[in-house]
N, C-alpha and C positions, 0 to 999 in steps of 0.2 A: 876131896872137900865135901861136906855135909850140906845135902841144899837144907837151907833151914825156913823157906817160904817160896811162895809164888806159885808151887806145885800143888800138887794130888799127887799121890801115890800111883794111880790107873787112869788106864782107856777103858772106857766103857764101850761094848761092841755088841749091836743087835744084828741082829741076823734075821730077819723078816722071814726067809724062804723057811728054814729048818725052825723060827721061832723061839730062837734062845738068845737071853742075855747074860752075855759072861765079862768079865772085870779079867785084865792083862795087866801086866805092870808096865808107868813107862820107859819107855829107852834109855839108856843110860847116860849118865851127868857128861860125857862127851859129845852124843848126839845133842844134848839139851840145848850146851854152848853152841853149838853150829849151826842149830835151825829154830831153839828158842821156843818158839809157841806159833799160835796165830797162823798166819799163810808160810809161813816157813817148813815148819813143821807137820802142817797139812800137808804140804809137797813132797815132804820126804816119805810120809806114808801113802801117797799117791803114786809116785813112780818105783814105791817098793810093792806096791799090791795090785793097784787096778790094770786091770786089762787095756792097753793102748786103742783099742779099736771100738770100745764102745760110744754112744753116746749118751750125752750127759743125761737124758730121760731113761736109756735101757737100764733093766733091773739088777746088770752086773754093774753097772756102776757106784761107786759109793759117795754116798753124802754123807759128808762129816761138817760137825760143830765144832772147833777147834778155839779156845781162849788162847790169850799167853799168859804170863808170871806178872803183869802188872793190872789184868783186872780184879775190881775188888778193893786196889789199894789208893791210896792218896793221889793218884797221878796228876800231873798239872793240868789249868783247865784255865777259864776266863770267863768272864763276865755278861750277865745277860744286857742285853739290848732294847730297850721296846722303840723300835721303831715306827710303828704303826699308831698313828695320831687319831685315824678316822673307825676305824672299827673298834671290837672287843678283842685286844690277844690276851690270852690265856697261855702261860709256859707251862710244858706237860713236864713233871717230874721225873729227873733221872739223875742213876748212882752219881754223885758226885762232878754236875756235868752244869753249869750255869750258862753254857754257850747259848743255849735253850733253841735247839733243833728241831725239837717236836715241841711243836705248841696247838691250840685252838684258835680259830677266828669265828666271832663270830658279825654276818653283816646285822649293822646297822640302820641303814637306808642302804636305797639302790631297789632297783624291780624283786632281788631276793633278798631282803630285810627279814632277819631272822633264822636265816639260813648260819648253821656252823659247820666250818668245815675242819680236817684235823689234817696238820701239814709235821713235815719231817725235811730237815736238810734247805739245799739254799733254793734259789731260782731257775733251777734249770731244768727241774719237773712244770715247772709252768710254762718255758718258753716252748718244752718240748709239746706239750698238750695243747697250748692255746696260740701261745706267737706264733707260730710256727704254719697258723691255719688263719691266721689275720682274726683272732681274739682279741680286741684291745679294750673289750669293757671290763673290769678288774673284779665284777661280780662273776662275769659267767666263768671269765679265765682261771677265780679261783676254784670255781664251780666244779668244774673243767680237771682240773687238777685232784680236786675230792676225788672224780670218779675216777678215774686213773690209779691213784690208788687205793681206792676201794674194793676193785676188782683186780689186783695185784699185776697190773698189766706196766711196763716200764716206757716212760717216755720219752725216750731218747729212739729208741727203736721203733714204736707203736707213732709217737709223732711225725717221725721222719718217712714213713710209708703213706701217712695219713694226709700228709705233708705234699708228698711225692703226688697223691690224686687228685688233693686240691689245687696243685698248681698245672696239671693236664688238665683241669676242667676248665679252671680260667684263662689255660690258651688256647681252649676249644680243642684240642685234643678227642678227651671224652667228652659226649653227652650226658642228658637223663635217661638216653636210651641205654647207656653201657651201668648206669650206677643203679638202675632200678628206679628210677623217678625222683635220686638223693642231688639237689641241686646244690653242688660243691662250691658255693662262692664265697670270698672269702670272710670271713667272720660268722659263718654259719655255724657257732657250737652247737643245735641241734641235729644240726646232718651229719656231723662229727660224730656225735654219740649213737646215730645208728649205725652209723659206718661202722665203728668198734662195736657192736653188739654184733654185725654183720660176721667183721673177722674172728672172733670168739665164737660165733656159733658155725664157721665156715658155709656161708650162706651167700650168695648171691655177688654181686663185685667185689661184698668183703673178702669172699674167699679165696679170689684171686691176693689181693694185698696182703692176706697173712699165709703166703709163702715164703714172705719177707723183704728184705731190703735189697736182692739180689735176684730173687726169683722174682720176684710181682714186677719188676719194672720190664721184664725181659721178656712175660708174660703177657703184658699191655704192648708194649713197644710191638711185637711180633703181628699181633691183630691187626694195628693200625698203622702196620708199616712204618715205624716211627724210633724202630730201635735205640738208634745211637740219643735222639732228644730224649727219652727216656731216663735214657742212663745217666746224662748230662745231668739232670736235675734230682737225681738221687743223694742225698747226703749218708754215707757211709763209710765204715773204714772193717778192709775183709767182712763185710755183711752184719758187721753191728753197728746201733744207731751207736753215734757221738754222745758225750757231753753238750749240751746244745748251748753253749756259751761261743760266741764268735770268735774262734783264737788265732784268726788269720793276721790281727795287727801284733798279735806274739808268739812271733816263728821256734820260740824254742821250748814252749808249751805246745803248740803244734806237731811241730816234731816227737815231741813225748808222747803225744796220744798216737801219732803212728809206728812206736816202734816196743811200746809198752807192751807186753807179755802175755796180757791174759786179751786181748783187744783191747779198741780203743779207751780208756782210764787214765786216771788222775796217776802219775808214778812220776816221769818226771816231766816235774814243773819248770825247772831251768830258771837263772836266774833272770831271766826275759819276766818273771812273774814275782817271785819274791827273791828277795835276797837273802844268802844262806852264808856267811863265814864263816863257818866252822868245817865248810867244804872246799874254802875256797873262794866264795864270790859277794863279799863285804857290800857289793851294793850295785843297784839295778843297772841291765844292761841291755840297750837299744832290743825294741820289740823288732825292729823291720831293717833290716842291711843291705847293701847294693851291690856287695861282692862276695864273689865265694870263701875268701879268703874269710872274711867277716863269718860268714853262715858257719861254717867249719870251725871257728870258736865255740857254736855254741851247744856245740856236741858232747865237750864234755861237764857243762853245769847240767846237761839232761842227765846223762850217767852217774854224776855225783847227787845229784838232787834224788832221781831214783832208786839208787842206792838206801839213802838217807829213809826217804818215804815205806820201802819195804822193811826195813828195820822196823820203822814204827810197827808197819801191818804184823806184826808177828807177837807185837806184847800184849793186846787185848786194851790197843788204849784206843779213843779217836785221833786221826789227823791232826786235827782240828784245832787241838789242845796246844800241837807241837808246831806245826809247820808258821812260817815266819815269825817264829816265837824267839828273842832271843838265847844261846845256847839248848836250843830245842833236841840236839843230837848227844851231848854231854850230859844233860837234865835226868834223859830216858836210862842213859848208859850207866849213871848213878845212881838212881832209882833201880836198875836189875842188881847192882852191888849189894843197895841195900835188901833189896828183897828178899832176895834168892840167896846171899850169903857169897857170892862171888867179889869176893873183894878187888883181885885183880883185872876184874872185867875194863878192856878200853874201850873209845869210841872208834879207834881202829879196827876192833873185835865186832865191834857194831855193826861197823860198816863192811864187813867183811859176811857176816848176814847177809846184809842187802844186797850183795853180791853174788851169793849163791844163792838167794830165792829167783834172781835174773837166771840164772842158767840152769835153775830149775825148771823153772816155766819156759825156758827153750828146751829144756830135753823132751818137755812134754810135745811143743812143737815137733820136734825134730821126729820123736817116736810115733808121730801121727801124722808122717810126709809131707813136711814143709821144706816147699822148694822155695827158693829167694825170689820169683818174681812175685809170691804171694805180700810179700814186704810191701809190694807197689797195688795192692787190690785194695783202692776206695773211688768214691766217687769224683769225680772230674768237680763237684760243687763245691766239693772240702777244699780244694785248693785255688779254687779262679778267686781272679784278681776281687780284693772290697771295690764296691762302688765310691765309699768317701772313707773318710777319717786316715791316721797316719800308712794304713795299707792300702792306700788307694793306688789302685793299677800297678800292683805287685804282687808279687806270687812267690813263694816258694819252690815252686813246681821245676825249676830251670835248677835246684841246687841241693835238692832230693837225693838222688841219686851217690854222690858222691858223699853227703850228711850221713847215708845209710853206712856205706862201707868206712868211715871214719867210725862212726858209733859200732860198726863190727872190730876194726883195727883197736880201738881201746878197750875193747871188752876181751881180745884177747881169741877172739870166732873167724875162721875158715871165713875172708872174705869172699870169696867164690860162691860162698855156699849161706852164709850164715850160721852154721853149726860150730858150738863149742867144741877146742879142740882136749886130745886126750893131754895135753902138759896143761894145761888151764885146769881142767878137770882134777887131776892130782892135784895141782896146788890147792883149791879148797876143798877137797876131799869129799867130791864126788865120782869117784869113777864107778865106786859101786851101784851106781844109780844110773850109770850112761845105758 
């Protein structure tokens, strides 16, 4: 069949070291169907080329820009919002995209009146930069939030470290003697911003913190004898910050963030969050359950919802557009029909993407030694029980373990181990990439 849109003819390949830009053809209209575009497709030329043992900064490592066949085109989208009564929002323009993600603010009154700051995506670069440090005046926390991404630094990570000192300072833990004279209390967004300036130039106690969300507290803990309360109040998952949204009172988005592929990310959301029919889960289901039996249902609206969401990541659309969008999976799978000329294409073939971008991103694991206790490395704070609201004084933590090897049991992976096995592997025609 003739793909008759959605492509390019070529990969465009720089080569920094020898200095040459050369044009390759792409993979052929078999590979296309299997891995599509976007993160799918990135993955297949990632465990077909890069070296497993580099790191993501080393020079052999490659960075690639990967679209898929639906940017560019019509794709579904939705409607702007202005929620914000008290200030100026300004919607920044983009292709065909009204959700209006990126916009301007600017303040109005408040101590920075006049100040504009330019924001991208939802809430949870604010809670990670500012709530997170007892920011609750809405000028600085936007404030807050500018600088963060001004300086390309991510808040979920950089928060939750930042995070991690501010709440040793206020149990007396550290002093001014250990921060350099920065009095960590909370709501202090200017000692915040030294602080970040500190771990950016690797200076002074900032330097200890931007070892990260793993090292810095192990670092601090050791000094002050304090190890295990350190660790206690770390919020991480394998040593990256979170989504900093609370997903303790919905355990099967929770769950998604600790078993999703690349760390902790939005992959699946489980019908604990929105509801998907087209996968199976016509409408919302209990955030928080009392039995395992219960908890073990909800392993596989994480799998099918995951599924679903890597499909998206592979065409070049936003989430955003799609997810609890009615027929959001059929929409996408129609739209490649028409694009691309693949008439025959199902949502079954869809989902069947989403499927192996998952056991892509475990090969990746697997081929950079991941053992399964690694499954269980986050912080003790991701999972203690909420203080109020419908998670109060429950945990997930008692029904982990068994969620994990169920969500291996349906994926079809070496429960022992977590690794994909080779009959898995053949069936979606990956072996040549194991």
């Amino acid at each position: 069949m003739t793909i008759r849109g959605g492509y390019q003819p070529h990969i465009l390949r720089v080569d920094l070291t020898k200095q040459t830009v050369t044009k390759e053809p792409l993979p052929g209209e078999s590979v296309l169907r299997q891995f599509v575009g976007g993160t799918g497709l990135g993955l297949y030329y990632l465990l077909k080329e890069a070296p497993m043992d580099v790191k993501a900064t080393d020079p052999r490592a490659p960075l690639m820009f990967m679209t898929g066949p639906l940017a560019g085109t019509p794709a579904p989208s939705s409607n702007w919002v202005n929620a914000c009564k008290r200030w100026k929002v300004t919607p920044k323009p983009s292709y065909n995209c009204k959700i209006g993600c990126a916009y301007d603010v600017q303040m109005t009154d408040g101590p920075l009146a006049g100040y504009v700051c330019s924001f991208c995506g939802g809430g949870e670069n604010t809670e990670g930069a500012a709530a997170m440090i007892g920011v609750d005046n809405p000028s600085y926390a936007m404030m807050l939030t500018d600088y963060y991404d001004d300086i390309g630094v991510e808040a979920g990570t950089f928060g939750s470290v930042v995070g991690m000192a501010f709440e040793a300072y206020n149990r007396g833990w550290i002093t001014k003697t250990d921060t350099g004279g920065l009095a960590l209390t909370w709501g202090n967004w200017e000692a915040a911003m030294a602080l970040i300036q500190q771990m950016l130039r690797r200076e002074g106690f900032g330097a200890k913190l931007a070892e990260g969300l793993k090292l810095a507290p192990r670092i601090l803990g050791d000094e002050k004898r304090l190890l295990n309360e350190f660790r206690k109040i770390t919020v991480h998952v394998k040593g990256a910050g979170v989504n900093i949204h609370d997903w303790r009172p919905w355990w099967g988005t929770l769950f998604g963030q600790i078993i999703a592929g690349t760390g902790p990310s939005h992959q699946g959301l489980s019908s604990d969050n929105r509801p998907n029919d087209e996968v199976g889960y016509p409408q919302l289901t209990p955030g928080v359950v009392d039995t395992l039996e219960e908890a073990l249902k909800k392993v596989d609206s994480v799998r099918m919802t995951q599924f679903c969401k890597l499909w998206w990541d592979s065409l070049g659309i936003c989430w955003f557009a799609v997810s609890g969008v009615t027929h959001g999976l059929t929409s996408t799978a129609q739209a490649v029909r028409h694009t691309v000329g693949w008439d025959d294409y199902t949502n079954e073939e869809a989902m069947a993407v989403g499927e192996r971008i998952v056991n892509m991103m475990r090969l990746v694991y697997v081929k950079r030694g991941f053992q399964k206790t690694e499954e269980f490395d986050m912080g003790p704070r991701f999972l203690e029980p909420a203080p109020a609201g419908p998670a109060k004084e429950k945990t997930l933590a008692p029904y982990l373990g068994p969620m994990v090897d169920e969500y291996y049991r349906q994926m079809g992976w070496e429960v022992a181990t977590g690794r994909p096995t080779p009959t898995g592997l053949r069936r979606l025609g990956l072996s040549a990439l194991a």
